[in-house]
C-alpha positions, 0 to 999 in steps of 0.5 A: 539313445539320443535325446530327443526333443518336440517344438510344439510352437512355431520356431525356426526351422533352423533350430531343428538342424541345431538339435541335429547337428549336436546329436538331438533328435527333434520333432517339429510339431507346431500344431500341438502347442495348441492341442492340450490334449494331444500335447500331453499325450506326447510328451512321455517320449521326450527329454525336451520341451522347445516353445514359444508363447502359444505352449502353455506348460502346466503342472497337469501337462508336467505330471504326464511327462515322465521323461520330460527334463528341460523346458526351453523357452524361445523368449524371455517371457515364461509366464506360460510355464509353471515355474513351481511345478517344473521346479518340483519335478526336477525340469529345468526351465531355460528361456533366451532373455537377450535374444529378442532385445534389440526387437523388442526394444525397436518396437517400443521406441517406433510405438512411442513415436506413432504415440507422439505423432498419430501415425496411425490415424493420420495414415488411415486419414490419408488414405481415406482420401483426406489431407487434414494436416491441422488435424494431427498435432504431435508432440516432439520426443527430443526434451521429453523426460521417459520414465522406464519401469524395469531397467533389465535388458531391454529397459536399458536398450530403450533408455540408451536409444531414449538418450541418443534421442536427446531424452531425459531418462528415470528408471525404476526396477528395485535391483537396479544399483547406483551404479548401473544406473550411473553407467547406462545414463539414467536416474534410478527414482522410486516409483512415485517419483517416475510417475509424477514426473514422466513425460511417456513411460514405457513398461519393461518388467515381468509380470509376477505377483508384485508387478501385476498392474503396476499401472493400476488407477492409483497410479495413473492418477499419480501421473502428469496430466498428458502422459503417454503410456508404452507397453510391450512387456506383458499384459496384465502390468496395466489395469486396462479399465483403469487406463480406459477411464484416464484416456477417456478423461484426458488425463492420459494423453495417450497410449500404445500397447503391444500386449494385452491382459487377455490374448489373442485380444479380438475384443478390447475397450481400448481399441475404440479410444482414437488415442490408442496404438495397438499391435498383436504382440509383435515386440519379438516379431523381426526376422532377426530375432525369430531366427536367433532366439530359435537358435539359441533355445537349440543350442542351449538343450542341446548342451543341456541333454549332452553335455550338462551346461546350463544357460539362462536357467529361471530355475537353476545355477548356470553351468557353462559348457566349459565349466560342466566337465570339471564340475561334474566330478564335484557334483557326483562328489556332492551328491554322494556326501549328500546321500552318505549323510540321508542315510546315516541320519536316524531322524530328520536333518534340522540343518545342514552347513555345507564347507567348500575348501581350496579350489572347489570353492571358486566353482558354482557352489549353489549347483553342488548344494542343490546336488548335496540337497538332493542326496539328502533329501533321496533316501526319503524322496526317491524323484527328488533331484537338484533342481527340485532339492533346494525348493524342497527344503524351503518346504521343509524348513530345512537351514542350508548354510554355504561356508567358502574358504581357502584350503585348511588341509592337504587337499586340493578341494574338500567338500564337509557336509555338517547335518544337525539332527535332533540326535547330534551332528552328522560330518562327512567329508570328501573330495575328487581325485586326480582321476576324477572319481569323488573319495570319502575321507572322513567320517566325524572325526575319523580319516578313512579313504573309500571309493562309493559303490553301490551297494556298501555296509557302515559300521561303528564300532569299539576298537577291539581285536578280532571285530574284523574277523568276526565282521568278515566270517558273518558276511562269507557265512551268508555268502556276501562277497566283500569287493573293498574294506576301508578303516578307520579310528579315533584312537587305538581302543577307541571308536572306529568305522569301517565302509565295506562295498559288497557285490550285491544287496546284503540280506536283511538277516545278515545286517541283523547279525552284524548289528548283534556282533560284539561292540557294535554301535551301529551297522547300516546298509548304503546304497549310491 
């Protein structure tokens, strides 16, 4: 059955003949992004979910989409989407940071030359029938000092048009290095300093818990009398009261904003201070990039739902479509060491230290440590997957270590997974074949080769002649069919295991009756 999405925003038609073509049905239905109800109502059908900023995706709406894997957001902004809740249940959540950031760059610069020279009311003067040249006095942009509250991608577009225009630029973002700063022009300051020294600063930052008004009175108060403020990032970065109150005092010279803390915004305080531009959040809104962030979101599920890429995941490693085939084997490999270790465990994990060997260790190792987490964690929480583990663990308290090294056995690639319980340690190693299935080679310090099946029995036991009979004549006498045996010990007489894949599920009274045969020390049922 083909994967099937629903656009519940306004997006390019084009995007539905993408889906298409990359074997993904798609609904156009840009009327339910505004229709919670009916919204919710849909989404068991589907696998995907393609918005822009209308679609509001909450943790109630994400509960009724039992299908539901993948959010993909036609922006960069995904703070209409519970990122937590998504997290939770497993759905990754995609956005297309650089898709509109030229756009919303552009729109930036032109809302700061409308600021420097009062384009807007000298437009709507002229055309009232007035010529009141001496009224409109600008200021000139060239020989400015900008300062630019995050440095990401579109923060660096503005800075490098800024330079282009003979600008001196400061940038604050607390993950820009020296070095980028070096190589895009700029000055990395720390806030303060931007606000004590900027001529126009222009916001490009995400609005979260730490950077919800940025802009705050404190801070403006901190600025040069006569600054100019740009925002077309997210409303909420500026305390619009506070802001209301500088321009009304004189010590904001001016503002232009784009976006508001309330939206659609039909009723501001600011709209009525005469030095104020305002758009109705258009920084996106260009032909160009309407067109190439639709496309791109489509591409991007579609090699999610298909192939397993992921790309431009808030919530998840990214997995290029060239990389997911190759990785796959090693995800599933994971995955299993995961489950192996969930089902030995007879009290709970306190950590777990994942070791990556040879070649694996050069692939996305925090994609197979979500997969090993979610393995871990299933024998407990049957809905958990790897996009959810991690975050799960944090929960729990659960330490992950990632151990990467060259090879130190005969193989290509090992995966070791080492679980610390209150009863001891758990260690489990294995890797994937040329043939692409994932092996199980060793189990603490015994060697053993086995294939996971679905349904397998575990024993550990002392190395005595006849267990294997005795181990094979109570399996055959409850009629339970043995498809492979793998064996294993540490040393003639001493501890050995065995993993025994079986058609089927093994009775309750016949695990009982292998726990009770001599020597036994533990007889568990697996299931992968």
């Amino acid at each position: 059955m083909k994967p099937r999405v629903l656009i519940s925003d306004s997006l390019s038609p084009a995007a539905v003949e993408i889906f298409r073509l990359r074997g993904v049905d798609a609904d156009f239905e840009p009327a339910l992004g505004k229709d919670k109800e009916r919204l919710a109502a849909a989404m068991s059908a589907y696998d995907g979910l393609a918005i822009r900023s209308t679609t509001r995706v909450t943790a109630e709406l994400l509960a009724r989409a039992d299908r539901l894997k993948v959010v993909g957001r036609a922006g960069i902004g995904v703070d209409n989407v519970d990122i937590g809740a998504a997290t939770a249940r497993g759905v990754i959540v995609m956005n297309t940071p650089s898709g509109n950031s030229v756009t919303t760059a552009e729109h930036a610069l032109a809302l700061m030359f409308a600021l420097a020279r009062d384009i807007p009311a000298a437009d709507a003067s002229t055309k009232a029938g007035k010529w009141e040249k001496n009224r409109f006095l600008g200021v000139e942009i060239a020989g400015k000092t900008l300062g630019v509250i995050g440095c990401g991608n579109i923060g660096a577009i503005v800075a490098d048009r800024a330079l282009g225009l003979k600008m001196r630029v400061l940038a604050y973002d607390p993950f820009l290095t020296q070095e980028r700063a070096a190589a895009i022009g700029v000055e990395k300051v720390d806030l303060d300093d931007l606000l004590a020294r900027a001529d126009v600063i222009s916001l490009h930052t995400p609005l979260n818990a730490q950077t919800r008004n940025i802009l705050s009175a404190e801070a403006l108060a901190k600025t040069r009398r006569g600054v100019r403020i740009v925002n077309c990032a997210r409303g909420g970065l500026v305390d619009e009261a506070a802001l209301c109150r500088a321009l009304d005092a004189g010590h904001v010279a001016g503002a232009a904003l784009d976006v508001f803390a309330q939206e659609p915004a039909t009723d501001n305080p600011l709209f009525a201070r005469p030095n104020v531009v305002c758009t109705p959040h258009l920084g996106a809104s260009t032909a160009e990039a309407q067109e190439k962030v639709a496309l791109e979101i489509a591409e991007q599920m579609s090699d999610y739902l298909t192939r397993g890429a992921v790309s431009n995941a808030v919530n998840f490693p990214a997995i290029s479509a060239e990389e997911a085939p190759r990785l796959a084997p090693f995800v599933s490999l994971a995955e299993k060491l995961g489950l192996l270790v969930g089902q030995l465990a007879r009290c709970g994990v306190e950590t777990l230290s994942i070791i990556y060997e040879g070649a694996v260790a050069g692939e996305k190792i925090r994609a197979l440590t979500a997969a090993a987490l979610a393995g871990l964690l299933r024998p407990i929480l049957d809905t958990v997957n790897p996009v959810s583990a991690p975050a799960i663990a944090r929960e729990r308290g659960l330490r992950v270590d990632e151990v990467s090294r060259a090879a130190q056995s005969d193989y290509e690639s090992l995966v070791t997974l080492v679980a610390t319980t209150a009863e001891g340690e758990i260690r489990v190693a294995g890797t994937v074949f040329h043939d692409g299935k994932p092996r199980l080679l060793r189990i603490g310090d015994i060697n053993v080769d086995a294939e996971f099946a679905p349904s397998m029995i575990y024993t550990e036991n002392e190395d005595r002649p006849g267990y294997i009979g005795r181990f094979a004549g109570t399996l055959g006498e409850s009629q339970v069919n043995i498809a492979t045996f793998a064996l294993g010990r540490d040393r003639p007489g001493g501890r050995a295991v065995a993993l025994v894949s079986i058609d089927g599920a093994l009775p309750e009274a016949t695990l009982l009756l292998l726990r009770a045969l001599p020597g036994v020390k533990q007889a568990t049922t697996l299931k992968f």
